[in-house]
TIDO-340721 format. One record per atom (N, C-alpha, C, O): x, y, z; residue in three letters. Coordinates in steps of 0.2 Angstrom, whole numbers, plus 2048, in hexadecimal, padded with zeros to 3 digits. Last residue first. Example, Ala and Ser with C-alpha at 12.3 -4.5 7.8 and 13.67 -1.06 7.14 Angstrom:
// TIDO-340721
8407F5823SER 8447FB824SER 840800827SER 843806828SER 8427E4827ALA 83E7EA827ALA 8427F0827ALA 8477EF82AALA 
END
This chain:
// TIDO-340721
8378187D5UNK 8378207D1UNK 83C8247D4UNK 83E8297D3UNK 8348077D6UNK 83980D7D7UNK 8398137D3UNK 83C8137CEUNK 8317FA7D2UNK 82E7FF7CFUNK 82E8077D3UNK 82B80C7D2UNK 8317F47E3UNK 82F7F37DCUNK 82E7F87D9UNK 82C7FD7DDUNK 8427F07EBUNK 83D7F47E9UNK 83A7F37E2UNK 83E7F27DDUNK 84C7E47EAUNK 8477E57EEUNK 8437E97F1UNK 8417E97F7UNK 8557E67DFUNK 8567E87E5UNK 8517E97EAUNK 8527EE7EEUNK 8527DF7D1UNK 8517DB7D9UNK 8567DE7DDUNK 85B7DB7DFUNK 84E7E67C8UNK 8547E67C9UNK 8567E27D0UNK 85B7E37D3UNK 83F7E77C6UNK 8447E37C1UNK 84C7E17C2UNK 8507DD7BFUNK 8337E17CEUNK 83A7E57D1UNK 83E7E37CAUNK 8417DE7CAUNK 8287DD7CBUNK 8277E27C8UNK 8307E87CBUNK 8327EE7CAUNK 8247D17D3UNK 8297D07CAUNK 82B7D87C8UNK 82F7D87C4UNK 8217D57DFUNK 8297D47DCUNK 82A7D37D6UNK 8307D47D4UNK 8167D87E4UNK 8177DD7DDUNK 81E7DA7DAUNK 8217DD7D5UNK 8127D07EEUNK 80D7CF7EAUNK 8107D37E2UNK 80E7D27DCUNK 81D7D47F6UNK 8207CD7F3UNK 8187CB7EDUNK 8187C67E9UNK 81A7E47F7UNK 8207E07F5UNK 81F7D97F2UNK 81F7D97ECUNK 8107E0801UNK 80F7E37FAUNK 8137E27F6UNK 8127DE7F1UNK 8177DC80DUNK 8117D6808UNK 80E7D7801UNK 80B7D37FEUNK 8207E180EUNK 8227DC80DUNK 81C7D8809UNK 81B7D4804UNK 8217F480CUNK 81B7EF80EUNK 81C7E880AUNK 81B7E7804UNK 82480480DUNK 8277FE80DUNK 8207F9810UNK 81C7FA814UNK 82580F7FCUNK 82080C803UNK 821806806UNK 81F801802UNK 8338187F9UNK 8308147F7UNK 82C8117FFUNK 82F810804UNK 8368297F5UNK 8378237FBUNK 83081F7F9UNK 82B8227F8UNK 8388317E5UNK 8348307EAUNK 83682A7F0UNK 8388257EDUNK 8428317DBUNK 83F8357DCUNK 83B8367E6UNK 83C83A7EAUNK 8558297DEUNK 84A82A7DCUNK 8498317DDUNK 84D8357DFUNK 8638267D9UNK 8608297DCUNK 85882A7D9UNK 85782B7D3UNK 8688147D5UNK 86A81C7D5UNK 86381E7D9UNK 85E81B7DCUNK 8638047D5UNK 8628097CFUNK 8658127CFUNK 8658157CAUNK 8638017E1UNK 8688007DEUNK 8698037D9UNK 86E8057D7UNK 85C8077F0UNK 85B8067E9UNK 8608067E6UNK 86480A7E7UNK 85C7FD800UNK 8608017FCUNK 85C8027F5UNK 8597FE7F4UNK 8517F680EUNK 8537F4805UNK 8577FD803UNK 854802805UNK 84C7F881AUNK 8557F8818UNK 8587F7814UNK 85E7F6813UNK 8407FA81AUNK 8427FF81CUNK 84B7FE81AUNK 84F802818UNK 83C7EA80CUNK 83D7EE813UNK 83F7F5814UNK 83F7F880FUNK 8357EC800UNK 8337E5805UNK 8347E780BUNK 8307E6810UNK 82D7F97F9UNK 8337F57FBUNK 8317F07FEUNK 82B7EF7FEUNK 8267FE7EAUNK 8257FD7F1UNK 82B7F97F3UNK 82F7F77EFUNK 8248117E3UNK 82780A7E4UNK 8248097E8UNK 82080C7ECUNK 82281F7E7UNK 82781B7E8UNK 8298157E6UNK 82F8147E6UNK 81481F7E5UNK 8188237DFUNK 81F8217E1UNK 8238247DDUNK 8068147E5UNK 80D8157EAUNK 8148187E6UNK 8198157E4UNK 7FD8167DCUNK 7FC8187E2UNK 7FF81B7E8UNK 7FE81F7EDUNK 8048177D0UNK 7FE81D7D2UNK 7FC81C7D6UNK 7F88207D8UNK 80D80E7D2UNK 80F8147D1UNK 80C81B7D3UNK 80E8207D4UNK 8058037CCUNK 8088057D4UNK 80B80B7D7UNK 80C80C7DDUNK 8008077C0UNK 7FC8057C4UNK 8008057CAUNK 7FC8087CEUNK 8128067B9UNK 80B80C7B8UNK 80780D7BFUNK 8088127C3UNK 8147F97BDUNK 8178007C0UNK 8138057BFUNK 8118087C4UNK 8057EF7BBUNK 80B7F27B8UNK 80E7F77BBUNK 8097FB7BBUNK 7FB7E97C2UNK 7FD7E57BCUNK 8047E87BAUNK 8087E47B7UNK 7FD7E57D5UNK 7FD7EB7CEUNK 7FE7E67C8UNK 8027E27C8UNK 7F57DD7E1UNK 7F97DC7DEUNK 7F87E17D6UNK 7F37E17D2UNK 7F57E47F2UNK 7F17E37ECUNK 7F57E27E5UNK 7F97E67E4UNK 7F07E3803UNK 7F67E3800UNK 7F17E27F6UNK 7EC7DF7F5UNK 7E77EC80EUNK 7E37E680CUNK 7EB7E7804UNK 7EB7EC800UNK 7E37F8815UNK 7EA7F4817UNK 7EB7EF813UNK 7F07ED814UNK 7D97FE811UNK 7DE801810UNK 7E47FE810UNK 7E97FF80CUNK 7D17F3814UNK 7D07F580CUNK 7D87F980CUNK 7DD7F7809UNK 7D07F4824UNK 7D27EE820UNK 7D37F1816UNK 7D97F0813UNK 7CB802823UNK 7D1801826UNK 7D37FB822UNK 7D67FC81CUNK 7BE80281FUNK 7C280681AUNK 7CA80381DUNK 7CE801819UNK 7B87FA829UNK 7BA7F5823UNK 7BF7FA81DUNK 7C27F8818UNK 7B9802832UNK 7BC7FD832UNK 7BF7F882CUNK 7C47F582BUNK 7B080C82FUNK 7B780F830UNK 7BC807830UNK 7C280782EUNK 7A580482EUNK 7A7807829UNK 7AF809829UNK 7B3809825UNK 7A380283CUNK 7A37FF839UNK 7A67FE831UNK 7A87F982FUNK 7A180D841UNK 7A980A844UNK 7A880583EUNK 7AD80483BUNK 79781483BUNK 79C81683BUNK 7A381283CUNK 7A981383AUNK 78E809842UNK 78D80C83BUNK 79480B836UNK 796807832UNK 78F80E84EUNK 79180984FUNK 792809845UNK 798809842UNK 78A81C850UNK 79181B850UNK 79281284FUNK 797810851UNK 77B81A84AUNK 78081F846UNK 78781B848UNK 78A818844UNK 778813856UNK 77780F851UNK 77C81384AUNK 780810846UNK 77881C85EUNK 77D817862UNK 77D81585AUNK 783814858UNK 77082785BUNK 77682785BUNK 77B82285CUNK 78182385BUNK 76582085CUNK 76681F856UNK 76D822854UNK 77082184EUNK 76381F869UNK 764819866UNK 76681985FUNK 76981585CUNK 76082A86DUNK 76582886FUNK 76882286BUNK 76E821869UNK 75582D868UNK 75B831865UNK 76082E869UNK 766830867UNK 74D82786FUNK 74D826868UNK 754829865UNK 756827860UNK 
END
């Protein structure tokens, strides 16, 4: 009995651990800098070899092409980071 109810515990868990994984990676589109900003306080970039052209940030911006091209209105100066601190 206890065996079984351990097996049924970690399957559970893999279970759950998997779909947190999908949700975490899962790209989402923000209404405004504000809303992006509170999760990714860098900005986001398209790549690791985008420059900021605006001068110096605060924070390195989170590189992710597919968040990127879901937030690009939100690049105003199309140096291909959104919403830059």
């Amino acid at each position: 009995m206890k065996k079984k109810l351990i097996v049924i515990c970690g399957i559970l868990l893999l279970a759950l651990n998997a779909s947190s994984v999908n949700a975490a990676t899962k790209a989402e589109k923000f209404k405004n800098c504000t809303e992006l900003n509170g999760v990714y306080k860098g900005g986001v970039a398209q790549s690791s070899d985008v420059k900021n052209q605006g001068g110096k940030t605060k924070y390195k911006p989170y590189v992710s092409k597919e968040l990127y091209d879901l937030n690009r209105k939100m690049d105003r100066d199309k140096d291909l980071i959104a919403c830059e601190k």
